[in-house]
PyMOL Python script that loads the backbone (N, CA, C, O; Angstrom):
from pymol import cmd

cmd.read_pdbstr("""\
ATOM      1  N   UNK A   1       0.813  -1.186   0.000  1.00  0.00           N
ATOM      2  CA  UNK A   1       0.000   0.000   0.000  1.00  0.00           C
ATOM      3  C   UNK A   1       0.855   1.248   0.000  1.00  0.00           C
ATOM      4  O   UNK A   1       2.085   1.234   0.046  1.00  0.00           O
ATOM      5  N   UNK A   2       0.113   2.304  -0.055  1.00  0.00           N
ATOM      6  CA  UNK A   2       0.799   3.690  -0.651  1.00  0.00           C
ATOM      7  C   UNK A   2       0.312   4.397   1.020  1.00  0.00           C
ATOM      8  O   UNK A   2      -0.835   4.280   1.451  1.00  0.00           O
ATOM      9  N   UNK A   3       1.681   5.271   1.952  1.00  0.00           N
ATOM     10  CA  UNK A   3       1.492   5.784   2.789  1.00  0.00           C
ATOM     11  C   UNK A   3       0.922   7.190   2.292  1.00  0.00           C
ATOM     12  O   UNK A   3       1.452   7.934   1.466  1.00  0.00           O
ATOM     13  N   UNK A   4      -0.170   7.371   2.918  1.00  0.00           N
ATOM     14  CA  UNK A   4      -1.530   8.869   1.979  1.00  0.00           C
ATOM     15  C   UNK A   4      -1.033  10.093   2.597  1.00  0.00           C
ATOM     16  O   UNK A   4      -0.729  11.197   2.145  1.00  0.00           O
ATOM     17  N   UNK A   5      -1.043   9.404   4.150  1.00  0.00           N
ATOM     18  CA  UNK A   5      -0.945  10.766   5.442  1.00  0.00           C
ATOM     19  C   UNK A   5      -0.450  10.510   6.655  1.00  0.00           C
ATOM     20  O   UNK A   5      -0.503   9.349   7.061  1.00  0.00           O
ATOM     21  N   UNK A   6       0.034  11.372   7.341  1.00  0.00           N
ATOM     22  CA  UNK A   6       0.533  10.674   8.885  1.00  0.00           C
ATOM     23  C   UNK A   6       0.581  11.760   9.557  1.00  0.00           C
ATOM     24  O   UNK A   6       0.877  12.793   8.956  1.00  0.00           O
ATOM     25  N   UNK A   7       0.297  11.792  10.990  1.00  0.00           N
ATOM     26  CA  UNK A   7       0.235  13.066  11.537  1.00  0.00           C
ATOM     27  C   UNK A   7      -0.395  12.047  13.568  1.00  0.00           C
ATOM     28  O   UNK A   7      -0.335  10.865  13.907  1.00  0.00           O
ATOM     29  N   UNK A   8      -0.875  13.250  14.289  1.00  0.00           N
ATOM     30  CA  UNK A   8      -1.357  12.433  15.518  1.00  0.00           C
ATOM     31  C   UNK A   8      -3.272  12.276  15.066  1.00  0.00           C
ATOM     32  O   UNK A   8      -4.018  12.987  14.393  1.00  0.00           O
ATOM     33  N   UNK A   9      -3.456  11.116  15.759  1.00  0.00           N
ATOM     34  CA  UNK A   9      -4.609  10.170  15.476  1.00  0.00           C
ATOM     35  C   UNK A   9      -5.691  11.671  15.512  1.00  0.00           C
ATOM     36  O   UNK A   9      -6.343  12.172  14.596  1.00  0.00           O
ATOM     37  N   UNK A  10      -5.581  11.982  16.585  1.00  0.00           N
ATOM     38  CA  UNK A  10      -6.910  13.512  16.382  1.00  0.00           C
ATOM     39  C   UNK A  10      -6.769  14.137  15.081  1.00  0.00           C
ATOM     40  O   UNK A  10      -7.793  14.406  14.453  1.00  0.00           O
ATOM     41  N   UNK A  11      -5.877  14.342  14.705  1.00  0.00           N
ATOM     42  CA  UNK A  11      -5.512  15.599  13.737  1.00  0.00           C
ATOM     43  C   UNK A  11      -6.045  14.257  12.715  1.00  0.00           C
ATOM     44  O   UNK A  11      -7.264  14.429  12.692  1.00  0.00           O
ATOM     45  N   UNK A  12      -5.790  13.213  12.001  1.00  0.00           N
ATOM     46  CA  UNK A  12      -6.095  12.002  10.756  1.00  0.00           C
ATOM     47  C   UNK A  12      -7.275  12.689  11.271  1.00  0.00           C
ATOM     48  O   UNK A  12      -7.425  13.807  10.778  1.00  0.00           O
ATOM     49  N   UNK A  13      -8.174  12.328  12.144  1.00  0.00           N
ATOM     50  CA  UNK A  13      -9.682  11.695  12.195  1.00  0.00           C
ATOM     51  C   UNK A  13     -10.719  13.037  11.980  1.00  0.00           C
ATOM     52  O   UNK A  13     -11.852  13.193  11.524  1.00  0.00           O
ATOM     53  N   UNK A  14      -9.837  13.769  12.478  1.00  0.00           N
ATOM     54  CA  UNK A  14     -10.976  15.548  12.848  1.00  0.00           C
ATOM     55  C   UNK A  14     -10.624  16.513  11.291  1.00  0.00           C
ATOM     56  O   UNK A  14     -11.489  17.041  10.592  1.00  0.00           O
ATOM     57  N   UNK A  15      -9.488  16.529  11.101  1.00  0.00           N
ATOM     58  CA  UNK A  15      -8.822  17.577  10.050  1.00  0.00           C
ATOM     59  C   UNK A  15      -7.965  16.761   9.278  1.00  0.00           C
ATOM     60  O   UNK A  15      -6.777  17.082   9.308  1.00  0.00           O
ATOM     61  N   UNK A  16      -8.332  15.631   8.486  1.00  0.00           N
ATOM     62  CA  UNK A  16      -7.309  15.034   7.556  1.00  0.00           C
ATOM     63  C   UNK A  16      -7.109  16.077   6.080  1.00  0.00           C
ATOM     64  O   UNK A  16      -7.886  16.838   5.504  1.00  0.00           O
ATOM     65  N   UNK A  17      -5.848  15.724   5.861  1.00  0.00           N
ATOM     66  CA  UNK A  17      -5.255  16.953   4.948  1.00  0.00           C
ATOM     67  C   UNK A  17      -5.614  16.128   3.213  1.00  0.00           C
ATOM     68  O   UNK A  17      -6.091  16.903   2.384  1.00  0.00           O
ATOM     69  N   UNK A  18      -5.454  15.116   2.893  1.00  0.00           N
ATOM     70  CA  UNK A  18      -5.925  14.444   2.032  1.00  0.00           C
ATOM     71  C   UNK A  18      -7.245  13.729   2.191  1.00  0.00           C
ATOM     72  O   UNK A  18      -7.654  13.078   3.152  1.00  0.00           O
ATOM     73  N   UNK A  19      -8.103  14.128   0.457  1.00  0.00           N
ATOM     74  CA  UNK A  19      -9.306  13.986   0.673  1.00  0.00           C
ATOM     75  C   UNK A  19      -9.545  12.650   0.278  1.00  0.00           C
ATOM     76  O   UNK A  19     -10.718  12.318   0.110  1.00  0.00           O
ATOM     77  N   UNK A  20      -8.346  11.550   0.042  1.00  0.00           N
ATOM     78  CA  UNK A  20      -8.317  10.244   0.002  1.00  0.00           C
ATOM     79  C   UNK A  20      -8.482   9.591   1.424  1.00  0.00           C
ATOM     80  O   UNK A  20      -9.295   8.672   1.523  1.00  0.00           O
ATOM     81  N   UNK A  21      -7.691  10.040   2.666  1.00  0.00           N
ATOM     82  CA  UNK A  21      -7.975  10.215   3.999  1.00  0.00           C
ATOM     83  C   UNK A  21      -9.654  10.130   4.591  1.00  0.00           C
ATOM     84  O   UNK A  21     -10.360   9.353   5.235  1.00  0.00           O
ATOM     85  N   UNK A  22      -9.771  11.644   3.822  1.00  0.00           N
ATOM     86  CA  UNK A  22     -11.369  11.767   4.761  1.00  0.00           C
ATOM     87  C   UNK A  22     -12.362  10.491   3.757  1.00  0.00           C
ATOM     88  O   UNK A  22     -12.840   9.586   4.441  1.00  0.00           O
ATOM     89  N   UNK A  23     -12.575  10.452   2.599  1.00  0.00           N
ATOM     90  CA  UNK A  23     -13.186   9.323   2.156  1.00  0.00           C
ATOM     91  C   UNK A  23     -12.982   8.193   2.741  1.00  0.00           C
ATOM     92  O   UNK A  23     -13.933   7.411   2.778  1.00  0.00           O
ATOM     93  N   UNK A  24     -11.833   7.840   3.289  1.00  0.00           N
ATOM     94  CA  UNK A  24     -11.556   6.351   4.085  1.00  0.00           C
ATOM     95  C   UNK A  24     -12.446   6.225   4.918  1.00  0.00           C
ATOM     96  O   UNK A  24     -13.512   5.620   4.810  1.00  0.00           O
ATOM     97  N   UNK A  25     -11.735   7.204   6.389  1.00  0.00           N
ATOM     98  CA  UNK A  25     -12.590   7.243   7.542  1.00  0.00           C
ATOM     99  C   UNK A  25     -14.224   7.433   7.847  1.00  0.00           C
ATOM    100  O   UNK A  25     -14.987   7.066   8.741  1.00  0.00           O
ATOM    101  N   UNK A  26     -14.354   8.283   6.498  1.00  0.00           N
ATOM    102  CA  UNK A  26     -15.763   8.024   6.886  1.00  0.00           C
ATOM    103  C   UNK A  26     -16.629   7.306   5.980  1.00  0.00           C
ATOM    104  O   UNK A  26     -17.788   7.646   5.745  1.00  0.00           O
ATOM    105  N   UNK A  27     -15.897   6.054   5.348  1.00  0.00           N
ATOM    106  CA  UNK A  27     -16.926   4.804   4.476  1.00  0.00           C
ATOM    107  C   UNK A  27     -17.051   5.290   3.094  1.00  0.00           C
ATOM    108  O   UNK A  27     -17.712   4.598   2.320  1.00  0.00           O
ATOM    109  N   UNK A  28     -16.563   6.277   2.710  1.00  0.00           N
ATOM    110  CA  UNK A  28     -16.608   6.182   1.198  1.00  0.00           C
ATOM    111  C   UNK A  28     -15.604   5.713   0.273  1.00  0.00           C
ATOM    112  O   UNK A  28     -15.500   5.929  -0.935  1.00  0.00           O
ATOM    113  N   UNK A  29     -14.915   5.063   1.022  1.00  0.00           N
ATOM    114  CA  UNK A  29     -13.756   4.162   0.376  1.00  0.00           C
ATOM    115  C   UNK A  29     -13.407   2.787   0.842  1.00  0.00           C
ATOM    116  O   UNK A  29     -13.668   2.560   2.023  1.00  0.00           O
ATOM    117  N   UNK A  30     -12.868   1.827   0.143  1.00  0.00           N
ATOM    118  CA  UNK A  30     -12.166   0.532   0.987  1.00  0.00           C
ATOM    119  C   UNK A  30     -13.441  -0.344   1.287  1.00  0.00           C
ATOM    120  O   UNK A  30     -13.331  -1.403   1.906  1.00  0.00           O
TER     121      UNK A  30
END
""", "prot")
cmd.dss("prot")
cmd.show_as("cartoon", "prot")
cmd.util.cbc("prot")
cmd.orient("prot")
């Protein structure tokens, strides 16, 4: 797999910087 983003777990889940990121977490991807 391809590393997207990395940062602390609040900052991924609340303010992810890639919009490949926010599609993950919230079910529109995978």
């Amino acid at each position: 797999g391809t590393l997207v983003e990395y940062g602390p777990t609040a900052q991924i889940f609340t303010n992810p910087k890639d919009k490949r990121t926010e599609d993950y977490i919230t079910g529109r991807f995978g």
